[in-house]
C-alpha positions in Angstrom: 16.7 1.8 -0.9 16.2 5.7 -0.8 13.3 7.0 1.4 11.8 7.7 -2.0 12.2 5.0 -3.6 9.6 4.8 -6.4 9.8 0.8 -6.6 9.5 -0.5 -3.4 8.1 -0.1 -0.2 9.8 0.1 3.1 9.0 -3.2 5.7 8.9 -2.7 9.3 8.5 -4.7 12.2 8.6 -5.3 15.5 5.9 -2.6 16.3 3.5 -2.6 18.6 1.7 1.1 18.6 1.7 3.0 15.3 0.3 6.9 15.7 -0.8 8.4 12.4 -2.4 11.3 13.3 -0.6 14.5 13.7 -2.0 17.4 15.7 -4.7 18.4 13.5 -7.6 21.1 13.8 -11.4 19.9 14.6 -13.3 18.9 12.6 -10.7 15.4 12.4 -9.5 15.1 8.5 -8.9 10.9 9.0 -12.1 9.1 7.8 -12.3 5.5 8.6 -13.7 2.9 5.9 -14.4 -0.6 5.6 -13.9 -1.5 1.8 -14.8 -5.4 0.9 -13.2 -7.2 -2.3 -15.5 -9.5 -4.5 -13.4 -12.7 -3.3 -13.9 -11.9 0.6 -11.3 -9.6 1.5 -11.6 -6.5 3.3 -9.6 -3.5 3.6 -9.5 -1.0 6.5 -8.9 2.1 5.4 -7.6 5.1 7.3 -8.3 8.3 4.3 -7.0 11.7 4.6 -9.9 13.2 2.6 -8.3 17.0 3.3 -5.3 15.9 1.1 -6.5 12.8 -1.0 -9.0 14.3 -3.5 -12.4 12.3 -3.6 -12.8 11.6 -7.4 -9.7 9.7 -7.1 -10.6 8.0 -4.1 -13.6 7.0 -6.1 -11.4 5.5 -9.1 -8.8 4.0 -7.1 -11.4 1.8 -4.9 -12.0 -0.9 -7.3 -8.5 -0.8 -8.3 -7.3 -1.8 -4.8 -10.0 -4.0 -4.3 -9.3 -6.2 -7.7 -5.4 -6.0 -7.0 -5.6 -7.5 -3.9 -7.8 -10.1 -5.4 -5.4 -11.1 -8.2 -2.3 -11.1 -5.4 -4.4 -13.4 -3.1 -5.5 -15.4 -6.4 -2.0 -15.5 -8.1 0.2 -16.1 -4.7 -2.4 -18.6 -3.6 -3.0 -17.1 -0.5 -6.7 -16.8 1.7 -8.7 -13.9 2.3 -7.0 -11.2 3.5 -7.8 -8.4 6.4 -5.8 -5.1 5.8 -5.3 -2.4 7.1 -3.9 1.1 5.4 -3.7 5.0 6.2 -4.0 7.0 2.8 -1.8 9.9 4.2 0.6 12.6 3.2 3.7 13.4 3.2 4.5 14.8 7.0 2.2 12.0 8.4 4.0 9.5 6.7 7.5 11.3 7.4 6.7 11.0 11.0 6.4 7.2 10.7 9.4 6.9 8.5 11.5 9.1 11.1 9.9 7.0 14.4 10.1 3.4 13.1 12.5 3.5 10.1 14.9 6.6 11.4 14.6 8.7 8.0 13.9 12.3 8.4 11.7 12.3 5.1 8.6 11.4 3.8 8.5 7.9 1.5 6.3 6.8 -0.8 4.9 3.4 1.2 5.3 1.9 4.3 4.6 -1.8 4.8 4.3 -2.9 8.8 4.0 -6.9 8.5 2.4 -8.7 11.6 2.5 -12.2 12.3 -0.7 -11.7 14.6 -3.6 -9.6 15.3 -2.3 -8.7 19.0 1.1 -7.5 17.3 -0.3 -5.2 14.8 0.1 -1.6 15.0 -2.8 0.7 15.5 -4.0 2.7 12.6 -6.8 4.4 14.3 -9.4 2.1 13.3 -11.8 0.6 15.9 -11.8 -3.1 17.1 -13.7 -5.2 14.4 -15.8 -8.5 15.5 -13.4 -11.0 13.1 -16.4 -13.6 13.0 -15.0 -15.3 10.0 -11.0 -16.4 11.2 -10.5 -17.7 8.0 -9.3 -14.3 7.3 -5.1 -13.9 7.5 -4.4 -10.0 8.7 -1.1 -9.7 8.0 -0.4 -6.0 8.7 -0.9 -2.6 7.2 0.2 -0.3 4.3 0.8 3.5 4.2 1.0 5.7 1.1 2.0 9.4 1.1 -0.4 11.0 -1.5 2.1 14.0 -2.7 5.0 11.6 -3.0 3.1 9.1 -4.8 1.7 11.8 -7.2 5.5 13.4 -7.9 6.8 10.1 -8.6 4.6 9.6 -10.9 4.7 12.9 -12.7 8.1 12.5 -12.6 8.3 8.7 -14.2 5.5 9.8 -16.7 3.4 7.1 -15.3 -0.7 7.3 -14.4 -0.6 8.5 -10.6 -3.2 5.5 -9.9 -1.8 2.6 -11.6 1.2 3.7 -9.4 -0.8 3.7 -6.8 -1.5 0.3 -7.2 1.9 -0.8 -8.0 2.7 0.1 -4.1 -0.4 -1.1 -3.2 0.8 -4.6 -4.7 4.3 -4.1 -3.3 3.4 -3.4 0.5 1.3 -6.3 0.2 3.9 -8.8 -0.6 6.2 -7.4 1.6 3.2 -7.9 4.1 3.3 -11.5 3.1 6.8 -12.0 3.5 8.4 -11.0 0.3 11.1 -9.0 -0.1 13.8 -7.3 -2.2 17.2 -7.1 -0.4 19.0 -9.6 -2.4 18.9 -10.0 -6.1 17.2 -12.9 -6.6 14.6 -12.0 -4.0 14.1 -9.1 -5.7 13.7 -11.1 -9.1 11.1 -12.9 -7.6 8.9 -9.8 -6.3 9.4 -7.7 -8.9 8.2 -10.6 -11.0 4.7 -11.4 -9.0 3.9 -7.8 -9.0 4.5 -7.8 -13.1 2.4 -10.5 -13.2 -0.7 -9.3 -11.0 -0.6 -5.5 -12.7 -0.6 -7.2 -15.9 -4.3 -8.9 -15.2 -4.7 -5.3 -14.6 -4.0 -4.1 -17.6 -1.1 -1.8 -15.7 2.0 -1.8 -17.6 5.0 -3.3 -16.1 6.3 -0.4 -14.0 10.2 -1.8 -14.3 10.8 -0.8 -18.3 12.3 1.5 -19.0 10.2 3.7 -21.0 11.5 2.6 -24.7 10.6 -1.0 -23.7 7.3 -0.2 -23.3 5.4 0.0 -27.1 2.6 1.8 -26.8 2.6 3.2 -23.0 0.3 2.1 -20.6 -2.3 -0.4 -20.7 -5.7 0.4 -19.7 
C-alpha cells in the first residue's frame, strides 16, 4: 500500500504516546469535541478548524455518526468509544514518518488498541467512562488536503470519501484488514455493505460500473 493509498488506511500498533500537534502559533487551531451517535457511541474528536472548513464539518457530522452506527449494527459489535484527529497533511505526515517510517503525508491512519491504558494520546482530556459497556478500540486520523485531492482526482464527493476512510480505519480498528486477498475480499466487502445503507456508492467500481454516479 502507497502512503496515498486512496482505499485503505494504514494500521499501527504498538504505540503508546501519539503527538499530533506541531508547533503552532497561539491562539491553538486543535478544537476538542465530544460527538455522540443515536445508538450510544461516542466519538472524540481532535478538529483542525484552521484547515478543515466549518460547513463541512457541519455536513460530515451526522455522516460519521450514522456510519459508525451501521459498522457497529452490521459487524455486530457494542457501542463504541473513538477517538480521531481531523488533521492535515504535515500533522499527519509527521505520524506517518514517526510510527509508520514514510516521509509523506497519507490519507488515514488507523492506531488499534486492545485497552484503554495502551491507547495513544490524541490530545483529548481523560473522560469518566461510567458506562464500560463501551469497547475503545483506538483512533483514526484523516489528512484533510489528501483526502480532498483524492477525491478530486477519483471524481468522487470529498465527504462520502471521507466516510469511506472513516469506515475503513474503523474495521482496521476492529481487527480487519487487507494484506491478503481474501482478507481484503472480506473488508472491502463490509465497507460496500455499510456505505451502501448510506446511500454512498461503492467506492471500488470502476467508474463505468457505476450507472448513474453516486447515490445520495
Amino acid at each position: 500500500m502507497t502512503p496515498t493509498d486512496p482505499h485503505g488506511a494504514a494500521e499501527v500498533t504498538g504505540m503508546s504516546t501519539m503527538p499530533l500537534e506541531p508547533d503552532s502559533p497561539d491562539p491553538d487551531p486543535l478544537s476538542s469535541e465530544q460527538w455522540h451517535t443515536a445508538d450510544g457511541s461516542q466519538l472524540d474528536m481532535v478538529i483542525d478548524r484552521q484547515i478543515w472548513p466549518d460547513a463541512m464539518i457541519d455536513a460530515v457530522r451526522p455522516l460519521l455518526t450514522t456510519a459508525t452506527d451501521m459498522t457497529c449494527q452490521t459487524f455486530g459489535w457494542p457501542r463504541l468509544e473513538i477517538g480521531a484527529l481531523l488533521g492535515g497533511d504535515d500533522q499527519i505526515h509527521e505520524l506517518n514518518l514517526q510510527f509508520r517510517g514514510k516521509d509523506a503525508p497519507t490519507n488515514v491512519l488507523s492506531f488499534p488498541s486492545a485497552n484503554d491504558d495502551a491507547m495513544p494520546d490524541l490530545g483529548v482530556p481523560d473522560l469518566d467512562r461510567a458506562d464500560r459497556d463501551m469497547l475503545a478500540p483506538g483512533e483514526i486520523a484523516v489528512a484533510f488536503e489528501t483526502l480532498s485531492r483524492e477525491a478530486a482526482q477519483d471524481g468522487k464527493d470529498v465527504e462520502h470519501h471521507l466516510v469511506h476512510l472513516w469506515v475503513h480505519g474503523l474495521l482496521h480498528l476492529m481487527g480487519l484488514d487487507h494484506q491478503a486477498d481474501d482478507e481484503a475480499e472480506i473488508m472491502e466487502a463490509g465497507e460496500i455493505q455499510v456505505l451502501a445503507q448510506l446511500g454512498i456508492a461503492n467506492p471500488y467500481a470502476e467508474p463505468d460500473d457505476q450507472l448513474g454516479g453516486e447515490m445520495g
